[in-house]
C-alpha positions in Angstrom: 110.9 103.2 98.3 111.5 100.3 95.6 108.3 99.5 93.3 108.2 96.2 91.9 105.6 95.8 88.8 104.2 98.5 90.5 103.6 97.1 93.4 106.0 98.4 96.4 108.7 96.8 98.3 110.1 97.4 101.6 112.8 95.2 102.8 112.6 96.6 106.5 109.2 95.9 108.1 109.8 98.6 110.2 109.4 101.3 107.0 105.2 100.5 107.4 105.7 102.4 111.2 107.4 104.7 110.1 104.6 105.7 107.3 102.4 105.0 109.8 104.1 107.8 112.1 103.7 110.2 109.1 100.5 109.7 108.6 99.7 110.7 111.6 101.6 113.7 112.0 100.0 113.9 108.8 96.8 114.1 110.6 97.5 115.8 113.4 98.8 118.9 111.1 95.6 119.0 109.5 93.8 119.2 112.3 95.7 121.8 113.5 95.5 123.8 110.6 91.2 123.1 110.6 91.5 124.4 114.4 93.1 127.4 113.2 91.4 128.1 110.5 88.6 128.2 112.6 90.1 130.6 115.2 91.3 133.1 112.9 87.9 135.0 111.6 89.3 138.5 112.5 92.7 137.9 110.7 93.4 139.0 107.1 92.4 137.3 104.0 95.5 136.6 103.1 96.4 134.9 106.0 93.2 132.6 105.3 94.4 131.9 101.9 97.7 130.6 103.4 95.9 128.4 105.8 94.0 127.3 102.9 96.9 126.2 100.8 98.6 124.5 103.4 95.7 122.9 104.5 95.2 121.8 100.8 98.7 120.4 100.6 98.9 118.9 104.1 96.0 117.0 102.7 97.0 115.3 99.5 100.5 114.6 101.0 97.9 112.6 103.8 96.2 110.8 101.3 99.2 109.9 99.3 101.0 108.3 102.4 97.9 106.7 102.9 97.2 105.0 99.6 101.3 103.9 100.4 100.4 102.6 103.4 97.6 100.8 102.3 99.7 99.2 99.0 102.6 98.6 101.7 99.9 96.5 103.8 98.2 94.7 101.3 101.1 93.7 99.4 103.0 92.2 102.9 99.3 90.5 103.1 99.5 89.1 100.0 102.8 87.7 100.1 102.3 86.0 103.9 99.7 84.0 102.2 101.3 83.0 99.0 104.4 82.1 101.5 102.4 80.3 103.6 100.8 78.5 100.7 103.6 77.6 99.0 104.8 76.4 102.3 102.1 74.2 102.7 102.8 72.6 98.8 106.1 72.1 99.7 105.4 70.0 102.9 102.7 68.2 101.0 105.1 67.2 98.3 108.2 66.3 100.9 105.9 63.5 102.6 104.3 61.9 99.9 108.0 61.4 98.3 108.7 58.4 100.8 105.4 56.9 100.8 106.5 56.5 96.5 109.8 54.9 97.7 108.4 52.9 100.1 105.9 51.6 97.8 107.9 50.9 94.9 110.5 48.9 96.9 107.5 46.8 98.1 106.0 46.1 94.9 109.5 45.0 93.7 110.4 42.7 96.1 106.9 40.9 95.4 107.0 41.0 91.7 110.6 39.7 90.9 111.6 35.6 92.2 113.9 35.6 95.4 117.0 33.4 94.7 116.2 31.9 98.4 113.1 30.1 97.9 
């Protein structure tokens, strides 16, 4: 993924499902691994320890997808509004430009002597 003043980037919308997927495989590992964990009282304690590590790193690589995701949505938030407001600046600024024209031709024809009267 593409960082941009450390914020990220994605340029396919469909890179936020696909974190999202992970995450919850993500989940669902850990889970699984908590289930066994649970199960396995009569196995060895090396076998625990395993569990234990994988468990551990299932759950940072969970959290760090997560704190992805979360930049991923924010940043798509972010940047719907300031499209939308900039948007609405533009669209403010293309009507008003008319209204100047329009006015500025009145006032001159009433300000400056007709060569017909």
């Amino acid at each position: 993924m593409q960082t941009l003043n450390g914020k990220l980037i994605t340029e396919d919308p469909s890179e936020l499902d696909k974190i999202k997927q992970e995450i919850e495989n993500l989940t669902q590992q850990f889970e699984h691994l908590e289930l066994q964990m649970t199960t396995i009282s009569e196995n060895s304690e090396n076998d625990k320890t395993d569990y234990l590590k994988q468990i551990v790193s299932v759950e940072t690589s969970l959290q760090k997808l997560e704190r992805i995701y979360n930049r991923l949505l924010s940043t798509t938030i972010v940047a719907a509004i300031g499209l939308a407001s900039w948007s609405v600046v533009l669209g403010f600024n293309h009507d008003q430009t008319p209204i100047k024209q329009v006015n500025s031709t009145v006032d001159s024809a009433l300000t400056q002597p007709s060569a017909n009267r």
